[in-house]
Steps between C-alpha positions, in 0.01 A plus 500: 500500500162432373180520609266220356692340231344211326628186637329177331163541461511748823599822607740511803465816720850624532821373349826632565808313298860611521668637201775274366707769509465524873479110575861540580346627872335317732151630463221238471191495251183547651114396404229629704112436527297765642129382639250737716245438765282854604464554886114407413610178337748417836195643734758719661574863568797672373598574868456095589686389226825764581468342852454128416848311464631398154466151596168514609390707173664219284306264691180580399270307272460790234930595494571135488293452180633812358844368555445144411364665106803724513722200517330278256541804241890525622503138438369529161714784408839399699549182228424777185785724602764235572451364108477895423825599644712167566747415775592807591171643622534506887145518548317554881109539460245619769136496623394853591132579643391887564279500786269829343770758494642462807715146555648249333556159530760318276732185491771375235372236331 
């Protein structure tokens, strides 16, 4: 596991690769890329944004952004790792959002 590893020219926000020792399992690799939006930023309350679905959250203007630069940087990163580690990185990468400190919205990318 590691938490902002240089990855190119970038630094991806959470990396977690499988030992080769433990490849023998079937446990997958995993990138993630964190972004944030404050309740201010989202115009909402923490008690609105608790109520409000996850699909309507992920459909506003402000999470969609966040989510669309989270998956350009996965995008970026996603090709890095593959020459890193080879053929036998089984690699699932995903968008997360925190909505202040109290949702989040995420997808695999």
């Amino acid at each position: 596991m590691d938490s902002e590893p240089e990855v190119g020219r970038g630094y991806a926000d959470l990396v977690m690769i499988i030992r080769p020792d433990m490849r023998r399992f079937e446990v997958l690799d995993i990138l993630i890329e964190f972004k944030y939006l404050s309740l201010d930023e989202l115009g909402l309350t923490g008690e609105e944004v608790r109520k409000t679905s996850r699909d309507e959250l992920r459909s506003l203007p402000q999470v969609e952004e966040k989510l669309a630069q989270a998956r350009a940087q996965l995008g970026k990163y996603r090709p890095l790792l593959e020459v890193k580690y080879g053929d036998v990185l089984r690699l699932h990468t995903y968008a997360v959002v925190s909505l202040g400190f109290n949702r989040l919205v995420w997808e695999e990318v």
